[in-house]
N, C-alpha and C positions, 0 to 999 in steps of 0.2 A: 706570490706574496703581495696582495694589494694593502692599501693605507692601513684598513680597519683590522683588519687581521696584525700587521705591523704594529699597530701602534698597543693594541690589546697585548700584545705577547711583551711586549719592554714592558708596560705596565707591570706583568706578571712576574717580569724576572727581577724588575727594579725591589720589588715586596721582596723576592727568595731572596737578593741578596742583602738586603735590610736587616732581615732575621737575623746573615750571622755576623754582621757587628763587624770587627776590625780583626777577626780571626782570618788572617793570609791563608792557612791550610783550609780551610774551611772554603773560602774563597774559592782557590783554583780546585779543589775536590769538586765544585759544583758543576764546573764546566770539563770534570773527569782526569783532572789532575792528581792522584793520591801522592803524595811527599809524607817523607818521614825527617823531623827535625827542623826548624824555624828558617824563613827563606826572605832572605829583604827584600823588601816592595819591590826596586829597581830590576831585582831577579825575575820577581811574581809580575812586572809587569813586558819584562821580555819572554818570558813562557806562557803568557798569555796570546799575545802577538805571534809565537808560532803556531799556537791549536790556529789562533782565527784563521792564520793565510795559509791551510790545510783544509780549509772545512769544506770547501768546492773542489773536488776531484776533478773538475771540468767544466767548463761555461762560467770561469771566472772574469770574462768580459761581459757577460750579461748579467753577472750577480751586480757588477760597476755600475752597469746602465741601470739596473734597475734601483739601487740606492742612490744615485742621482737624481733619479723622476720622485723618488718619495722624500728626499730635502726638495724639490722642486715642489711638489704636490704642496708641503706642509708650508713654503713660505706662500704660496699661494694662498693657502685657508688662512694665514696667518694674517695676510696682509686683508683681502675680500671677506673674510667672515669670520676676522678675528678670533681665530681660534690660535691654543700656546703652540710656540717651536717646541718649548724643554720637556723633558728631555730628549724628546723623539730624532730633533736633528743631528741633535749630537751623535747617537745614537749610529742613526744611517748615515752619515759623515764616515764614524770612526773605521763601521761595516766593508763604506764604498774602498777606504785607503786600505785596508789589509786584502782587495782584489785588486791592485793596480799591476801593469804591467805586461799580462798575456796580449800578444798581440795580433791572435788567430779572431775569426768573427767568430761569433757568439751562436752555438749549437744544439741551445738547450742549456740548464744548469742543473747540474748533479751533486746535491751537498744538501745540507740541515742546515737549513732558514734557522732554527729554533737553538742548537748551538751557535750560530752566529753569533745573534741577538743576546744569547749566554757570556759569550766573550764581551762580546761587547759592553755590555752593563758591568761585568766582570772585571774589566780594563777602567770604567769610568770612575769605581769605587778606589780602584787602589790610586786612580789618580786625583782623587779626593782625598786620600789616607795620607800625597805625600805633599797635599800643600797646595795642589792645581784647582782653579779656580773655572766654572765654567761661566762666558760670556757671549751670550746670545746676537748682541752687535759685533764682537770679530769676525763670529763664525761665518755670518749672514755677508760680509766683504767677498765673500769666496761667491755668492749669488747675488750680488748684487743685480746682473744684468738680469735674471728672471724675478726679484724682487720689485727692479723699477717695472718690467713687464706686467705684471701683476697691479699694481698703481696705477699705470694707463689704462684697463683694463677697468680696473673700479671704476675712474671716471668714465670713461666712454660706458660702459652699463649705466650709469645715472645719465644720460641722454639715450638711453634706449635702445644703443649697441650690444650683442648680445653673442656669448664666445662660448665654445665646445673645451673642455677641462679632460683630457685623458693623460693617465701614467705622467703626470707632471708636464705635460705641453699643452699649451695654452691657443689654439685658434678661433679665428673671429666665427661664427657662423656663416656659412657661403651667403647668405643674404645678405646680414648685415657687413659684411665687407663690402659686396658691391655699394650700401647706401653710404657708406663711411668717406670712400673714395669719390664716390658720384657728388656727394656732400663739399669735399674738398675742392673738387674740381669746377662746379656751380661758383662756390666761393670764389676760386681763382677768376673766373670768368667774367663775374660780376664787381672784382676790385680793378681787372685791367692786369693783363700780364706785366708788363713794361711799368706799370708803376711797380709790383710788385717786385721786379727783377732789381729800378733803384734803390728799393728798400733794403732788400738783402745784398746789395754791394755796397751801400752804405754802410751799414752793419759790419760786414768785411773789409772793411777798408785797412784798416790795423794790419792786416793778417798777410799785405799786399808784398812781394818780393821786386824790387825794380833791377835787381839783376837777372832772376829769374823771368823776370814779368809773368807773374802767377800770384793769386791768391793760396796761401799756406791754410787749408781748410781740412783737417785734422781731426784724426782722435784724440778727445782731451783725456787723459790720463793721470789718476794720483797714487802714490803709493798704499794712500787709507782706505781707495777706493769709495772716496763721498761725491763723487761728480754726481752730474744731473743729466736726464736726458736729451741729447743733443738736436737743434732745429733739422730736418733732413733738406740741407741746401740743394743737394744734387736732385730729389724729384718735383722740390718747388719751381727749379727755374726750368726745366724739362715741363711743367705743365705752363708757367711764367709764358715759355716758346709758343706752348698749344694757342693760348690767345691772348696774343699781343695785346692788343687794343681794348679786349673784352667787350664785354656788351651793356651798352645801352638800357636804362640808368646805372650810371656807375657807384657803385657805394665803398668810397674810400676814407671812408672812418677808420679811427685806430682799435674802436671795440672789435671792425669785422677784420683788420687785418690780426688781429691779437686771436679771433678765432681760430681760423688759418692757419696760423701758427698754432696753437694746441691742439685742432685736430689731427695736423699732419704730424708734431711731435708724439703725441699720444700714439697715432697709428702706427711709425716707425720703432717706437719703444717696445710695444708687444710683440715685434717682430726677432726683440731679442738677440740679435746680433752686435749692441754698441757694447763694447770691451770701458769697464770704470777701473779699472786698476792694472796693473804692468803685468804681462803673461808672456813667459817665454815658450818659445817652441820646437828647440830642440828637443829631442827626444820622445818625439811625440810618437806613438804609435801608429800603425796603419788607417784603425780603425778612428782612432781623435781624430788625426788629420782630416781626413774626411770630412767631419764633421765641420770643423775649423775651415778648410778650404769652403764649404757652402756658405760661413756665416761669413767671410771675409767677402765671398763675391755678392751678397746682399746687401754689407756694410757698405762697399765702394758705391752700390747701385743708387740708395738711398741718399745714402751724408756725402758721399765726395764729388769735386771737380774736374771732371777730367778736359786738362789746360795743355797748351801747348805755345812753345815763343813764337809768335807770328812771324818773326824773319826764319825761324829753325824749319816753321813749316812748308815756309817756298823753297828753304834750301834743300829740303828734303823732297818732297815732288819734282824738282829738277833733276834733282841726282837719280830718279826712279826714273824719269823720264831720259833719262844722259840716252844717246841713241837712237831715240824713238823719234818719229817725225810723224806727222798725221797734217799737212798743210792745207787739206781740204776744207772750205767753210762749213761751218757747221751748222744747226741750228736754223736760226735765219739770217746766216752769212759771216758771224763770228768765228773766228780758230782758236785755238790752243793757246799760239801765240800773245791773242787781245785778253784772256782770259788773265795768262800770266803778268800781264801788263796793268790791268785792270785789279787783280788782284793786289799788286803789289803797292799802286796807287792806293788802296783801301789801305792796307799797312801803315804805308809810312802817316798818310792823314789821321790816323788812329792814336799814333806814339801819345802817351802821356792820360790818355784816357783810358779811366776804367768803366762799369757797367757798362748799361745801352748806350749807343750812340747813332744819330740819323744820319744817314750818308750823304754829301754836300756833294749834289751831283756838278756844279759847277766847279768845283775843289779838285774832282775827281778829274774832269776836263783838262783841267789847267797842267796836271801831272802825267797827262797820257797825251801829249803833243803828238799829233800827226793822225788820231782817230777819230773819226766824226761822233759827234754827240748819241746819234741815232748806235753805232755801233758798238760806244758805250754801254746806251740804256739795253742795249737787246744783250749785250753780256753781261751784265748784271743781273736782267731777265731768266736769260737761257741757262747760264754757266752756273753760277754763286750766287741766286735765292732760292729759295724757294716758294713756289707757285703761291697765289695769294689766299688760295684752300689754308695754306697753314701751316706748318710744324707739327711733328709729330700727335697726327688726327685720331690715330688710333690708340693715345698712351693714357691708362686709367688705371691698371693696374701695376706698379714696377717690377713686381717681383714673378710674373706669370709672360710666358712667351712662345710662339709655337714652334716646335721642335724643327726650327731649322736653323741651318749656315746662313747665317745673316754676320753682317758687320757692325747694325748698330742694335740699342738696345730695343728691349720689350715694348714696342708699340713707338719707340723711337726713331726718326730720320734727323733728329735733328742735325745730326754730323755731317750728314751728307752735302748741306750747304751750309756758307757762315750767315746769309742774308736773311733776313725774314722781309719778305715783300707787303708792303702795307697798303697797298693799290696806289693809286695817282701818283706816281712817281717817286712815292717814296718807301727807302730802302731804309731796312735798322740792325747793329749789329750789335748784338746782345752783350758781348762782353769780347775785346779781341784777344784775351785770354782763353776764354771759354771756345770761341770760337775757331780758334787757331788747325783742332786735328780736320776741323772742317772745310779749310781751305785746300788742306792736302787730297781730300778725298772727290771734290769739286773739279780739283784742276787732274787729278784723274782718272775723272770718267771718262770721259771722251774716248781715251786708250783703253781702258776695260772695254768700253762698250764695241770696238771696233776691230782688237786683235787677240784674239784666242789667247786663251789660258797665261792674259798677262801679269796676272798678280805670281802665278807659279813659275811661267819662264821668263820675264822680263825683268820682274820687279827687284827680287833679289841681288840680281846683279847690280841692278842701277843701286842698290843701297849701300854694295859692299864696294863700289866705286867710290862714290858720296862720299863714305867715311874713311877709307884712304883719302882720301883728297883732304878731308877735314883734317886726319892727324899728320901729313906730311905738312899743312900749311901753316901748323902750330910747332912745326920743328921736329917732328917724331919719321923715322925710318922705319916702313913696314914691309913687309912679306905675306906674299903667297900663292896658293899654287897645288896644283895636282901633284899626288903621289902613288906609286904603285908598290903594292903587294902581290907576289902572284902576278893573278888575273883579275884579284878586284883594284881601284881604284878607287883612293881619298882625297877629299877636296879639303885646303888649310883656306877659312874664308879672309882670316886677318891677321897677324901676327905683330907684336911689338914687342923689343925685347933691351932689356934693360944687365949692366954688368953681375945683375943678380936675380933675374925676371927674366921667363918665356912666357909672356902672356897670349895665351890662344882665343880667339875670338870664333865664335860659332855664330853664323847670323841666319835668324829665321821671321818672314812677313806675315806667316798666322799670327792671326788677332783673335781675342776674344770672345766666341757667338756670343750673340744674343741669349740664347738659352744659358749659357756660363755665367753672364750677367745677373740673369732672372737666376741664380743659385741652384739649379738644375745640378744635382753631384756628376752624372755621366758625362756631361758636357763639359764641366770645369776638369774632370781628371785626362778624357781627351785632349782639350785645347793643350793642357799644359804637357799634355805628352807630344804631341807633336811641335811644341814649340822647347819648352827649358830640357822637357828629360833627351829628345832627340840632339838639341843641339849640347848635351852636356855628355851623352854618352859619346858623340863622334868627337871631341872634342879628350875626350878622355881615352880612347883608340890612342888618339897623336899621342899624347900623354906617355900613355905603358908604352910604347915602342920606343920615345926618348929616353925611358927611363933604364930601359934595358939596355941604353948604350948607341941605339942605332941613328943614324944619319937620316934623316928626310929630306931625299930630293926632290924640290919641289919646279914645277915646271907651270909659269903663269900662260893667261890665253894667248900674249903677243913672243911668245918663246921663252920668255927671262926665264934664268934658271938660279936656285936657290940651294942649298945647304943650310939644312939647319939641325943642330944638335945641343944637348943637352950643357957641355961641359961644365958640369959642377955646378950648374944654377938649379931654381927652383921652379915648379908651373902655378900658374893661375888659370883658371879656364871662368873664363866669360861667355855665356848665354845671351847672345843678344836678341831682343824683339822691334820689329821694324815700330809699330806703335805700343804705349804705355800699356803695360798689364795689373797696375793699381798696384793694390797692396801686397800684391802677390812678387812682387819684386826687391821686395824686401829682404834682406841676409838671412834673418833668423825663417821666417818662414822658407826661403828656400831649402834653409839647412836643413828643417823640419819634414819637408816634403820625400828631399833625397833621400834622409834617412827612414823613413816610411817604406817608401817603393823598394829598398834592399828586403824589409822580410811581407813585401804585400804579394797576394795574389787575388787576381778576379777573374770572374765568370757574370755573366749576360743572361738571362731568359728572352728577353725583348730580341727578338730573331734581326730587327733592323738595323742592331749593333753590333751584332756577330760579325760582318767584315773589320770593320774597326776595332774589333777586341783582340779578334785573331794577330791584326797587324802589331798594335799595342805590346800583347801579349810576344811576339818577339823581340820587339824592342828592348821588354822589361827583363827577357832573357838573358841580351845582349849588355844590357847595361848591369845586370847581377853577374855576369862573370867577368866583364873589367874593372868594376871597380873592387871585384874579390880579390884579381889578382896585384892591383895598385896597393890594395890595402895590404896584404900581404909585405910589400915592398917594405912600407913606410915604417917608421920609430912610432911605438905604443904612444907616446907622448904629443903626437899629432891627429890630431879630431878630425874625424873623417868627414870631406867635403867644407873645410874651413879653406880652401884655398879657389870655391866655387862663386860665381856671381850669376845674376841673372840682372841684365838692365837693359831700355830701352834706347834707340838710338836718339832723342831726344836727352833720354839722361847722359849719355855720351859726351853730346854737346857740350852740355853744362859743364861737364869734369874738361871737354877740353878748353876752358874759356879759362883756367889755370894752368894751362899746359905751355910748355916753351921747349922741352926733350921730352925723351921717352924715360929718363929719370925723374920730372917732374909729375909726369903723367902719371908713373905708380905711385907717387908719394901723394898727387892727391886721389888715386881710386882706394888707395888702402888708408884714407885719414880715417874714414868713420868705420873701419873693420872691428874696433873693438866696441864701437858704442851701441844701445841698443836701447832707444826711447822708447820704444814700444807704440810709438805710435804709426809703424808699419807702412812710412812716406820716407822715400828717397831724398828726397826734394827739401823735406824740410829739415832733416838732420843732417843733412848735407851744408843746409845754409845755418845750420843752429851751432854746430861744431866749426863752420869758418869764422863764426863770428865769435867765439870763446878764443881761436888761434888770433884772432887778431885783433880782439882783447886784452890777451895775454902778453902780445906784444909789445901794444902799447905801455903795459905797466912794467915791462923789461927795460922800453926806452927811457920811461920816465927816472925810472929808481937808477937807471947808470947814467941818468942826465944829473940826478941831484950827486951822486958821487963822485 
């Protein structure tokens, strides 16, 4: 069923059913209804609604997809060459909702196009007979994000960019993408990254947390869905990194930074991933999710910041390092040791400053007593910049990566160092926000580079030390510890437990690839299987054994032995990830996720994924029959996997910066359990709902101050 054919056939049946006027029997008889005796609309339009969600015997996910792409298709013509939505969207609208719901992939579709279309015009009439009014701006809030796409698209065509239109998706022509990006990039280069980079933290300034010390850079969201398309901060200052300095003549007028900015908005907008109105995702199918999971890891790629508190990040490479010694000089005679030092000297010189900042090598001196200057500059050199080639030399495309385990993004290093080296001795640090997972990754290299496989047998422990230490130091008593079954053997990584709380902590140091970044779907559904569903299935093991009554003896690496059991409390299970996973750590999307993977299944053709799928694919075994049997367990009345989290040990932090017990602790991990902004940051409803509590406070104290 393409456009022309679609749009031809409503036409045809909008006339048939014109002819019979406000006769209900007449009505549903045309779509094969015979009734005998007068039947009120309300009737005739629920007997309506059962022929339609009948009319596909199978591939009632591809009849969905396919009335999607032709309301896609039509606001595209609508918007580019003005041609009408009505009634056609309505139409394929009403089509797509009477398929919602099957959540097998799509096989082929078996059913009559042509009854569909029957119902559906059929449905539209009697809801004209009882008063419903059709309106073309409501409907079009439901598409908005392919609507603005469509709008960026016009303009970049009147400069001569030029895009492939199929089944309702919208891509650049592979040439003109390269000149689009190559365009922006030129641009960047010729205004000066580092001004560039003041610009847009200027801009941000508002948006600044000084508890968190983070910029809150977000999706803006409204319930009418009339936002606008948002600047893509995340791949301006990623190219801002490429060239600091830029080049010679510099043109820093505000007409060419004003371009800049509309071409990169423009390019990110067709890309159709920014969310204009509140979308929840519970309940999403295997097949949506999917989809969502790609447009989410493109949205983080583009628009967001990935920040980190510059003291959480030294706290946190130390605690990975807790054990490790490597005392040898390194480099050109630097250790580990000058690096941490030196680092931490950058830090504290930083406090209070947001964007770029030049590093005061003397400053830095003054704070690191006891190393020579020379030892300084060669670890600032060696360690924590990078080389004066550049930043990230290879990034021109964001969303395009080659298929490997990499740690940072598509054509990206930035992360790798905080410093950008600008020759003659001077050093600039972009933003010590921005720049903060950088310093963790900096301070260790040195141990990757030196001791086998330490991100897999090192690292984890070091983190799940760290955060014991973190929550003992905040007043909280935890546990954990090896347990046996049999002959297999479970590891508890963290435990905190409150007089009405077992909270189990599962801790995993997969990050991200590269390729998951770049929205690659295989690489997003791996990454996040080896990180949230692995640690949420082992996690959910402890779980059903508690729940059946049993004891976990738990036995830690220096002997300590543990007991732990249920009695009459409840579980929380926590997925932790050593660093941030974006938006993907959000409640609603996790809930989303887990609830997917209970009725998904996959299969690979690409043969160089078949180890991985195979593994996967046990996993997803292992996690559909514990959480069969948990759910079994549980009161109807309880929503499956509402008692699940996924957060980073960064976000950790933050929760324990209100922490004094382990009763405080849950009361602030479960403050924002009910909220759901929609805008898919931890970070910032975490600080938007602290600030309504103590708010709220305040107006408690005032009002029992005046009584």
């Amino acid at each position: 069923m393409n456009l022309g054919e679609f749009k031809q056939s409503v036409d045809q049946q909008i006339a048939e059913v014109e002819r019979l006027g406000d006769d209900v029997n007449a009505i549903l008889a045309h779509i094969g209804l015979e009734r005998e005796g007068a039947m009120g609309l309300a009737e005739a339009s629920d007997a309506i609604d059962l022929v339609a969600q009948g009319v596909f015997s199978a591939g009632k996910t591809g009849a969905w997809e396919r009335c999607r792409g032709l309301c896609h298709e039509l606001i595209q013509r609508n918007v580019i060459e003005g041609e009408p939505l009505s009634p056609y969207i309505h139409i394929a609208t009403w089509t797509r909702d009477q398929n919602r719901g099957e959540t097998s992939p799509s096989r082929g579709i078996e059913g009559d196009w042509s009854l569909a279309i029957k119902c559906a015009v059929a449905g539209r009439r009697i809801k004209e007979m009882r008063g419903y009014q059709e309106h073309d701006s409501v409907l079009s809030i439901g598409y908005k994000t392919c609507e603005e796409g469509a709008r960026a698209a016009k303009r970049l065509m009147a400069w001569g960019f030029s895009f492939e239109r199929r089944d309702g998706v919208l891509h650049f022509e592979s040439e003109s993408e390269h000149r689009i990006l190559a365009e922006i990039d030129r641009r960047i280069e010729s205004f000066g990254g580092l001004a560039l980079a003041r610009r847009i933290f200027g801009a941000i300034t508002g948006s600044y947390d000084p508890a968190q010390e983070r910029h809150h850079v977000t999706r803006r969201l409204t319930n009418s869905g009339d936002g606008k398309p948002q600047m893509p901060f995340g791949y301006l200052l990623q190219l801002a990194a490429k060239h600091p300095l830029g080049r010679r003549p510099l043109r820093k007028s505000p007409q060419h930074l004003e371009r800049i900015v509309e071409l990169a908005t423009d390019y990110a907008a067709v890309m159709e991933v920014q969310p204009y109105w509140m979308e929840h995702f519970i309940g999403r199918d295997a097949i949506a999710m999917f989809q969502a999971l790609r447009e989410i890891a493109v949205y983080d790629t583009l628009f967001c910041l990935p920040q980190l508190r510059p003291r959480d990040a030294l706290m946190i490479a130390e605690g990975i390092l807790d054990g490790v010694h490597v005392p040898v000089p390194l480099g050109s005679g630097w250790t580990m040791a000058d690096a941490f030092t030196v680092a931490r000297a950058i830090v504290e010189s930083s406090t209070g400053t947001r964007g770029p900042q030049s590093i005061d090598l003397a400053d830095i001196a003054r704070r690191c007593p006891g190393m020579s200057q020379e030892t300084i500059f060669q670890t600032l050199c060696d360690a924590l910049s990078h080389s004066e080639a550049g930043a990230n030399q290879g990034l021109l495309n964001p969303t395009s990566a080659e298929l490997a385990d990499e740690l940072s993004g598509p054509g990206i290093d930035f992360f790798d160092r905080p410093l950008l080296n600008l020759g003659g001795s001077r050093f600039e640090l972009l933003d010590r926000s921005m720049c903060g997972p950088a310093f963790i990754n900096a301070l260790l290299a040195p141990a990757e580079s030196l001791i086998a496989d330490f991100r897999s047998k090192h690292a984890g422990v070091g983190v799940e030390k760290m955060l014991r230490r973190s929550f003992e130091a905040r007043g909280v008593t935890t546990k954990a510890g090896k347990y046996f079954v049999g002959r297999e053997t479970f590891d508890c990584d963290l435990i905190v437990e409150t007089a009405e709380k077992v909270i189990l902590f599962e801790v995993k140091t997969k990050a991200l690839t590269a390729t998951a970044r770049a929205g690659f779907d295989v690489s997003v559904i791996l990454d996040l299987a080896k990180s949230v569903l692995r640690a949420q299935t082992q996690a959910a093991q402890h779980e059903l054994r508690l729940r059946r009554g049993e004891i976990l003896k738990l036995t830690e690496a220096d002997g300590t032995t543990h007991e732990l059991s249920l009695a009459g409390r409840d579980v929380e299970r926590v997925a932790v990830s050593l660093p941030d996973f974006g938006s993907f750590q959000d409640r609603q999307v996790l809930m989303g996720f887990l609830h997917s993977q209970m009725e998904a299944e996959y299969s690979v053709s690409a043969s160089q994924y078949e180890d991985e799928f195979k593994k996967f694919a046990k996993l997803l075994v292992k996690f559909k029959e514990v959480e069969s049997q948990l759910y079994a367990m549980q009161p109807e009345s309880i929503a499956p996997f509402h008692h699940c989290w996924f957060l980073s040990v960064p976000q950790l932090l933050i929760l324990l910066d209100e922490t004094s017990d382990a009763q405080s602790f849950w009361e602030t991990l479960r403050s924002t359990r009910g909220i759901h902004m929609g805008t898919l940051n931890f970070y910032y409803e975490h600080a938007r709902f602290k600030a309504m509590k103590e708010a709220a406070a305040r107006e408690l104290w005032a009002a029992a101050a005046i009584d």
